[in-house]
N, C-alpha and C positions, 0 to 999 in steps of 0.2 A: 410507523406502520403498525397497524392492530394485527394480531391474532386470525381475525378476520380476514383482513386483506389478504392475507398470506395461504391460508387453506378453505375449502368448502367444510360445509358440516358433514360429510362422508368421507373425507379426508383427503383427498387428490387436490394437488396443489391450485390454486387458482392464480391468475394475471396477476401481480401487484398493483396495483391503483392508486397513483399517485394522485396527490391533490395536491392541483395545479394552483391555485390561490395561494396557500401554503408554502408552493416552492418559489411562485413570482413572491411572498413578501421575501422568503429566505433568499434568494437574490439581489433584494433591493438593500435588506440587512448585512448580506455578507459585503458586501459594494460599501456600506457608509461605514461596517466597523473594520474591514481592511483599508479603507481612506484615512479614517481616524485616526488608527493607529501609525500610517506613514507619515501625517503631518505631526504625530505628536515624535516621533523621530525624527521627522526631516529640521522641526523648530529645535531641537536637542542641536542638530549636525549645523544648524545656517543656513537659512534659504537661501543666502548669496552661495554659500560654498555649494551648497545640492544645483545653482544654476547654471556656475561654472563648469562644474563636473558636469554637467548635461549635454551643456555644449560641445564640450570635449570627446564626445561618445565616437565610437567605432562601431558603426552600423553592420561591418561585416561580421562581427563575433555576436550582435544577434541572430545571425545566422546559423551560426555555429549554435547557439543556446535553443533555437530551436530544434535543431537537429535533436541535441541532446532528448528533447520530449517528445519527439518521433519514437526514438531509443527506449524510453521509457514504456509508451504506451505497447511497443511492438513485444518487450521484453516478461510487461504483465501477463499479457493478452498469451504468451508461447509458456508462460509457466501454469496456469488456469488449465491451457488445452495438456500440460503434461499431468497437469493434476488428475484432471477426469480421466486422462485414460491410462495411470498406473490404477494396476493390479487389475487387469481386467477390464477397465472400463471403457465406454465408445469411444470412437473416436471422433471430434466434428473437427469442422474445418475453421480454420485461421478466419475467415471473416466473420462466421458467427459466433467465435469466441471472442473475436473482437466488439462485437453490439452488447454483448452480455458483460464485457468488460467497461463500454462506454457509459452504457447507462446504468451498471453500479457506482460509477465515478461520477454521473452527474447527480445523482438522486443523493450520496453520500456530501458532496459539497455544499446542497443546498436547503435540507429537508431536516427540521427539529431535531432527527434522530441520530446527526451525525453520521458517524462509522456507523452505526446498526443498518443503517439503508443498505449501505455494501452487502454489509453480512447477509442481510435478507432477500439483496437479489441473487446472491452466488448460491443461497440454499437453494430458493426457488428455482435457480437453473440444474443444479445439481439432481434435486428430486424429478423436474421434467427427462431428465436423459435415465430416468429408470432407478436411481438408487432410493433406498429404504431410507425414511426416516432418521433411524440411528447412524444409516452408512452414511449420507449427504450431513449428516453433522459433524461426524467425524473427519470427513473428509476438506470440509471447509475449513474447520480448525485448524486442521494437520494443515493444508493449504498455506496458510495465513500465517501460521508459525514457521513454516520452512523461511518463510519470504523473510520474515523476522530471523530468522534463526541465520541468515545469509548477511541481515543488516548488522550484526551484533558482530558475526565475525571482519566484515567490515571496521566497523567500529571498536574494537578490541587489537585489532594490526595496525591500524591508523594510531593509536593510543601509545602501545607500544612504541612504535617509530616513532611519536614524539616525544616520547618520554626519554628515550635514547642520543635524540637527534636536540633535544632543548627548543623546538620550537611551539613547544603551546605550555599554558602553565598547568600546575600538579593539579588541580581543580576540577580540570577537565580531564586529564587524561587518569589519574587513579580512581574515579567512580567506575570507569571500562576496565580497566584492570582487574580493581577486585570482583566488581559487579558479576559479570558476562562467566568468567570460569567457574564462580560459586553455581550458577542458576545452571550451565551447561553438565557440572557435575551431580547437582540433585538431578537433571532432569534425566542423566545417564545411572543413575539409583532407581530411579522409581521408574524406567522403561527397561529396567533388568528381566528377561522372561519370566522369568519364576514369580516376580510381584505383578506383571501385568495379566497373568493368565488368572488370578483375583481378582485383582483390582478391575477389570477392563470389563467386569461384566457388567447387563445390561439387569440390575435387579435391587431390589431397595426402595426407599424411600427417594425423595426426591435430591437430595443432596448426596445422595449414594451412588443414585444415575449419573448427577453433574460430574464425578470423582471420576466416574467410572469412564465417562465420555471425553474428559482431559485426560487421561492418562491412555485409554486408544487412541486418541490425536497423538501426544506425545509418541509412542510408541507405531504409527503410523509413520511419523517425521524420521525415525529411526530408520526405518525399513527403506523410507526414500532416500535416506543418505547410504545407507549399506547394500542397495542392492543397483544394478545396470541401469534397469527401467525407472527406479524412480530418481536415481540419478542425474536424468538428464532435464530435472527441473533447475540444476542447478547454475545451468550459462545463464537460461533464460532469466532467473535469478537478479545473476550478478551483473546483468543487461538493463536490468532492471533498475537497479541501485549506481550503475554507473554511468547511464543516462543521465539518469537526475544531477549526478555529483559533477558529469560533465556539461553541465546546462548550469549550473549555478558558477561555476570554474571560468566558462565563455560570457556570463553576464557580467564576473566581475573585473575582465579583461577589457567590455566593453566600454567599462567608465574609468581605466587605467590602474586599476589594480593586481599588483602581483604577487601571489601568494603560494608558497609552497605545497603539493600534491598533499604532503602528508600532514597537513596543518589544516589544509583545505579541509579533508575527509574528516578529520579529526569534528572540525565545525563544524560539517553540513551533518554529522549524525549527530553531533550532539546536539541540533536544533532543530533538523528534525523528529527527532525523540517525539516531542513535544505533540504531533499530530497523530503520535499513537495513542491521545486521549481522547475518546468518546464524550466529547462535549462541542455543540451546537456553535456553527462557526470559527472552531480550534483549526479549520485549514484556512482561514483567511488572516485575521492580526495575530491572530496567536505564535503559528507558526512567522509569517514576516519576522513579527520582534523578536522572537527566540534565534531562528537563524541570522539575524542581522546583526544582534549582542552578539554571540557565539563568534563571528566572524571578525567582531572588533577586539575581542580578547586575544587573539592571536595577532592581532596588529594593524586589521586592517581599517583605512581609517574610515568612521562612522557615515560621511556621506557618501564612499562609494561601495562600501557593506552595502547601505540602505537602499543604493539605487540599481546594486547586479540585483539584490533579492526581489526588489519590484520586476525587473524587469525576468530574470526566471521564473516569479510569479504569475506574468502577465503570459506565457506559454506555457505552462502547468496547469495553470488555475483556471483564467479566464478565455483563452479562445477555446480552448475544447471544452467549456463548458454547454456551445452551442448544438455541435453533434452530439453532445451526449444526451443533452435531454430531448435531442428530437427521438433518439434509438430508445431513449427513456417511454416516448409516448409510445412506440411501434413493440413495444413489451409484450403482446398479445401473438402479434406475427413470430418474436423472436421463440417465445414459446412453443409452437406451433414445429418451428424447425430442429427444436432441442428435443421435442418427443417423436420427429421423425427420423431423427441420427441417432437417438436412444432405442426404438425399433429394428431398425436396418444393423446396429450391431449384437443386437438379439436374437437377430435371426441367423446375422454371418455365425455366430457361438454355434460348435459341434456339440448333438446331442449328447446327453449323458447316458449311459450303460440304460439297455433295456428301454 
């Protein structure tokens, strides 16, 4: 998405405007290279052994795996609405954070620009409910890093337990180890008060602004982990993350595999890692073959890896890709509702003095 799409030339936000051409080919694209990449796995695993294993499936534990992405969505969607309204801000209601959350999920799955599409419609929504510029940037960052900031400790207890427990190898669990406390302790350095009330300012050159706008995110994520209110992003969070890791747990049950909690966790973040790269279809084969390696390193064996991750793909990825890009077209309406809740809690706010 341009520049354009994203603001008027007098600066109020406008509709994103997806082009629909663009996302039918990135559809038709993510479709042939997440195929690809499972047959060039499944020809690894044995088609007889992936047929066997098919057969064999337990249709109730895809139930369960859907569940999990009920869990998931409902989880995003309640950490978004805590986001907009720590420190003041409106409050909307659970279904139109849910639209604004669908249709950055669809536009982000299928659109050139990857992650950015996200990024771009949570600003957009952010600036519709009244925040400045620099506040709705701030604010999205800080967002998006709690959510990470929740995954890593995930991922750093799971690591530990296995490292303890011997069931994944040093490979994967010593990159969390060192990784996750170095990066938590620079980031508990440079959101120290005394360097943020510097650094945090809105002034400089252009690279002085980006410093200044990462380090009030960071230091915003601080404030949500240390204070009541922003606190309570933190279930919705962990709902978040354990949906998923329980959707992938019930797909792999469904084709007979059994795997340890803390072994599981261990693998599903270390392969999901990998979708935190901003690169154009990294949630269709990218992620599959990362999670489905990841899962065989611990033991599980390669055809029923490859067929729980299709099938928690296939409730992740591809049925809700259809709601989301219809609330993708209705972008205009949802805007509409995000400047009437950013209104209505403007006017609830008690004057100030005088």
């Amino acid at each position: 998405m341009t520049d354009s799409e994203l603001e008027t030339e007098a600066g109020s936000e406008a509709e994103p405007r997806p082009e629909w051409r663009r996302i039918a080919l990135g559809g038709v694209l993510a479709l042939l290279v997440g195929a690809g990449v499972v047959l060039l796995i499944g020809r690894a695993a044995g088609f007889s052994k992936l047929s066997s294993t098919l057969r064999g499936a337990d249709p109730e534990w895809l139930a369960v795996c859907a569940a999990g992405q009920v869990v998931v969505f409902a989880g995003y969607t309640g950490v978004y609405r805590a986001a907009v309204r720590f420190e003041g801000g409106p409050e909307i209601g659970y279904r139109l954070s849910l639209r604004v959350v669908l249709a950055s999920f669809g536009l982000t799955q299928l659109v050139a620009a990857g992650g950015a599409a996200a990024l771009a419609i949570t600003y957009w929504a952010l600036r519709r409910v009244g925040n400045a510029r620099r506040d709705a940037l701030v604010r999205l960052i800080g967002l998006n890093t709690f959510v990470y900031f929740v995954f890593a400790l995930i991922g750093l207890g799971a690591a530990v337990a296995a490292l303890v427990l011997d069931t994944a190898p040093l490979a994967m669990t010593l990159p969390w180890i060192v990784i996750i406390p170095t990066l938590l302790l620079a980031a508990r350095w440079f959101t120290a008060p005394a360097r943020v009330a510097g650094w945090a300012q809105d002034r400089g050159g252009w690279l002085r602004r980006a410093l200044g706008v990462g380090v009030a995110a960071a230091w915003w994520v601080r404030r949500a982990v240390s204070t009541p209110d922003g606190r309570t992003l933190a279930p919705w969070a962990v709902a978040y993350w354990g949906g998923a890791i329980a959707s992938v747990w019930a797909g792999l049950h469904a084709f007979g595999a059994d795997v340890s909690i803390t072994a599981l966790v261990l693998a599903f973040t270390t392969g999901y890692a990998a979708q935190a790269i901003p690169l154009p279809f990294v949630a269709t084969g990218g992620v599959d073959a990362a999670m489905t390696f990841a899962l065989t390193a611990i033991g599980v064996p390669l055809e029923q890896a490859l067929l729980g991750v299709v099938a928690y793909r296939v409730f992740a990825f591809w049925l809700p890709l259809v709601p989301a890009l219809v609330l993708a077209a209705m972008l205009p309406a949802t805007g509409h509702r995000l400047e009437a809740a950013g209104r209505a809690a403007s006017l609830a706010r008690p004057a100030g003095p005088g």
